[in-house]
C-alpha positions as CSV (number, residue, x, y, z in Angstrom):
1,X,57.3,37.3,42.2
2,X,57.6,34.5,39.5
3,X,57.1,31.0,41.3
4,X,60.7,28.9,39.7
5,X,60.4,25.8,38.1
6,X,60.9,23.5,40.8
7,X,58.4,24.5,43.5
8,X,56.4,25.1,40.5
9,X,56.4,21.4,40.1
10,X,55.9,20.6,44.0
11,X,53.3,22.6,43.9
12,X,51.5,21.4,40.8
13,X,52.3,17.6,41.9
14,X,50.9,18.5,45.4
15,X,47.7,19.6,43.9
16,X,47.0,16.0,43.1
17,X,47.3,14.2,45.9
18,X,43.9,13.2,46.0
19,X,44.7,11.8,42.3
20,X,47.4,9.4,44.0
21,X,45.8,8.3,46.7
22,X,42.8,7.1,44.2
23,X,45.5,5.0,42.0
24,X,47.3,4.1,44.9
25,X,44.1,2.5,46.0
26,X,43.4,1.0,42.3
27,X,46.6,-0.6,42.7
28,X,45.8,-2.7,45.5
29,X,45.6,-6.5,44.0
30,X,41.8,-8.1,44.9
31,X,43.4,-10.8,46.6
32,X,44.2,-7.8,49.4
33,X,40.6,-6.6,49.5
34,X,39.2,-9.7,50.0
35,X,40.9,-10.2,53.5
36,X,39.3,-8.6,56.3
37,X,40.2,-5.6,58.0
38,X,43.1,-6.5,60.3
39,X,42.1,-4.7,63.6
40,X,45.6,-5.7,65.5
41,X,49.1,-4.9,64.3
42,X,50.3,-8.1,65.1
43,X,48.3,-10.2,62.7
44,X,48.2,-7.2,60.0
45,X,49.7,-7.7,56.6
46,X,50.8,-4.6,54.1
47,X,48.1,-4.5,50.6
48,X,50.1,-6.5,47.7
49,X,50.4,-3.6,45.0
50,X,50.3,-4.7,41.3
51,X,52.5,-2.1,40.6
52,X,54.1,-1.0,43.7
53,X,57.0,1.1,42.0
54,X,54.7,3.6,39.9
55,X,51.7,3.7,42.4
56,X,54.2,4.0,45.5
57,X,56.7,6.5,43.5
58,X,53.6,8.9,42.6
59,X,51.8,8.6,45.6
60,X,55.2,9.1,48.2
61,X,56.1,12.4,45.5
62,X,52.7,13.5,45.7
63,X,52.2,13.7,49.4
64,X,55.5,15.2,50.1
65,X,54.8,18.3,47.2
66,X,51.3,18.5,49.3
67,X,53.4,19.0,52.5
68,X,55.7,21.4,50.6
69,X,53.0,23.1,48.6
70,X,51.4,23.4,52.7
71,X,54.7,24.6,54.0
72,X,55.3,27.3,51.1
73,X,51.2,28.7,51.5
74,X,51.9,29.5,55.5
75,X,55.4,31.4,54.7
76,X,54.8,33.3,51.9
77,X,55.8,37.1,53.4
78,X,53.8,39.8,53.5
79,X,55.9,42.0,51.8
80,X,53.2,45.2,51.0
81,X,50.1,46.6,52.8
82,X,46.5,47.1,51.4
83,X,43.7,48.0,52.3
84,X,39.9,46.1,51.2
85,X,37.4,48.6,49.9
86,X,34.9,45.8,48.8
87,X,35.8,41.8,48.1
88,X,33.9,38.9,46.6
89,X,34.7,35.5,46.7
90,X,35.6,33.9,43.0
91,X,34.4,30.0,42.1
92,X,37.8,28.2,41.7
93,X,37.8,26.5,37.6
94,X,37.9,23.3,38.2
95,X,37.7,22.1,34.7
96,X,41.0,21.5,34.3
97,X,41.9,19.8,37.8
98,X,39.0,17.5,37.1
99,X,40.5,15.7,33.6
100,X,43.0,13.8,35.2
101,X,40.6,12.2,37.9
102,X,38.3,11.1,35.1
103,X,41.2,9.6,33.5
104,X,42.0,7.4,36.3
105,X,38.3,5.7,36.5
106,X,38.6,5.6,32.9
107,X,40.9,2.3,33.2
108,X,44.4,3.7,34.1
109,X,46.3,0.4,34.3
110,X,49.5,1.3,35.7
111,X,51.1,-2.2,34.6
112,X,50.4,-1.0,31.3
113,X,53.4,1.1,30.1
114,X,52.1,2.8,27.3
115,X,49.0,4.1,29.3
116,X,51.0,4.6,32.3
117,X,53.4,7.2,30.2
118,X,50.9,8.4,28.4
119,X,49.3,9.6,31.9
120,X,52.9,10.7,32.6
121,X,52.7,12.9,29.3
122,X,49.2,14.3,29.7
123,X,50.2,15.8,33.4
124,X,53.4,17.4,32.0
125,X,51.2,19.3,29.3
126,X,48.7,20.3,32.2
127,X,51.6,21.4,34.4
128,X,53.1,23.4,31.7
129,X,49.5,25.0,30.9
130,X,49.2,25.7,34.2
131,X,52.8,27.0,34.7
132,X,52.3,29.4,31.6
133,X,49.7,30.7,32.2
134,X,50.5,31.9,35.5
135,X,47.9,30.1,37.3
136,X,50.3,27.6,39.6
137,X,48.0,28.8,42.8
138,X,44.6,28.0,41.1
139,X,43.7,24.5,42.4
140,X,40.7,23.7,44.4
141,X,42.8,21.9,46.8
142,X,43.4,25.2,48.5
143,X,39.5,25.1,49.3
144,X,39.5,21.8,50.7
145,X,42.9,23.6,52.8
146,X,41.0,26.2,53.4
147,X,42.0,29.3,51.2
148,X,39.3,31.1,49.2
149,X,40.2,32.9,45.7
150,X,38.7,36.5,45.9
151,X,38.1,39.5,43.3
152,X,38.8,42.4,45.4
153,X,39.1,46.3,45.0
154,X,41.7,47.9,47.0
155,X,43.8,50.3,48.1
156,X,47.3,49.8,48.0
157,X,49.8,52.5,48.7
158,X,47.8,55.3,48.0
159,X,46.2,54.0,44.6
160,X,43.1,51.6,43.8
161,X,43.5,48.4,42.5
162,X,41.5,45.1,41.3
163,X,43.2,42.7,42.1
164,X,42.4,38.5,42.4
165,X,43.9,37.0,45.2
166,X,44.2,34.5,47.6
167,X,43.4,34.4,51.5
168,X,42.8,31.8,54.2
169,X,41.2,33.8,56.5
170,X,37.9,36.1,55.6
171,X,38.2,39.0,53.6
172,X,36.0,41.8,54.5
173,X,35.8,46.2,53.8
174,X,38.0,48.0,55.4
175,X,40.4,44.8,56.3
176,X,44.3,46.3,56.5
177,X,46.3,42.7,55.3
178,X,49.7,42.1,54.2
179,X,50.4,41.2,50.4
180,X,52.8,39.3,48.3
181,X,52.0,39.2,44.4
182,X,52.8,35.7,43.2
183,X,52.3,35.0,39.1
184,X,49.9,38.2,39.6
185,X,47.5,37.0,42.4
186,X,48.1,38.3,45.7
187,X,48.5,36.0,48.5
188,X,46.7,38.0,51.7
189,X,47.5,37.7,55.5
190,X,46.5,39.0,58.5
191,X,48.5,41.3,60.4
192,X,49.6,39.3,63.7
193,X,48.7,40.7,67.1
């Protein structure tokens, strides 16, 4: 199954939620961190946002492609059956989900519109990376959501595979899951009892 365009997106965008909270926070004017913490709601005042269109906008369409991307992860179908004959759990690259956090302590003004769209720019060429080369699942937000990337030999309908794929639960020999290929990694289930 080839992931379309537009979940592709969700998906991608979703993966960086962490990202938006982090210039959501950069965003907040120092006149609102110097206040104390407001402990009742009556006396509590919203942060003032230097740039409360592009830090609100990203973080709002971030956390809503994270509740998607969630959403999409928990109904993929099982379509197919294998069976584990061994599994091993593969370290996540995060080289290329680290760039754009460095970017943002590197200065990211978002007032500033030629670094602002020039962030803008450098995400689309990292989704479109990510999106060609198949690897739209790969993000180590799934471990902090608890999914695990594995390498794992198995059998599926009567022939033996290696495949990579992805599970939430543990993956052990002799495991009988439900499978749906996704970009060429297998998203993996347990059967329901």
């Amino acid at each position: 199954m080839q992931v379309k365009l537009i979940p592709s997106v969700s998906l991608f965008l979703g993966s960086y939620f962490p990202l938006s909270a982090i210039l959501f926070l950069q965003d907040i004017s120092e006149k609102s961190w110097a206040k104390s913490v407001c402990w009742s709601f009556k006396k509590c005042e919203f942060p003032i946002l230097s740039n409360p269109g592009r830090s609100l906008t990203f973080f709002a369409i971030c956390l809503v492609s994270l509740l998607f991307f969630i959403l999409v992860l928990n109904r993929i179908p099982g379509l197919h059956e294998l069976t584990v004959k061994e599994s091993k759990t593969v370290p996540n690259d995060l080289i290329n989900y680290v760039f754009p956090y460095v970017v943002s302590f590197m200065g990211l003004d978002l007032g500033g519109s030629g670094k602002f769209y020039g962030f803008i720019v450098f995400l689309a060429w990292m989704f479109l990376i990510t999106y060609r080369s198949g690897q739209i699942l790969m993000n180590p937000l799934l471990l902090a959501m608890g999914w695990q990337l594995y390498e794992i030999s198995a059998d599926i309908h009567g022939n033996g595979r290696n495949i990579i794929a992805l599970s939430k639960s543990k993956i052990y020999p002799g495991d009988k899951l439900k499978s749906c290929v996704v970009q060429g990694i297998y998203v993996l289930s347990k059967f329901k009892e």
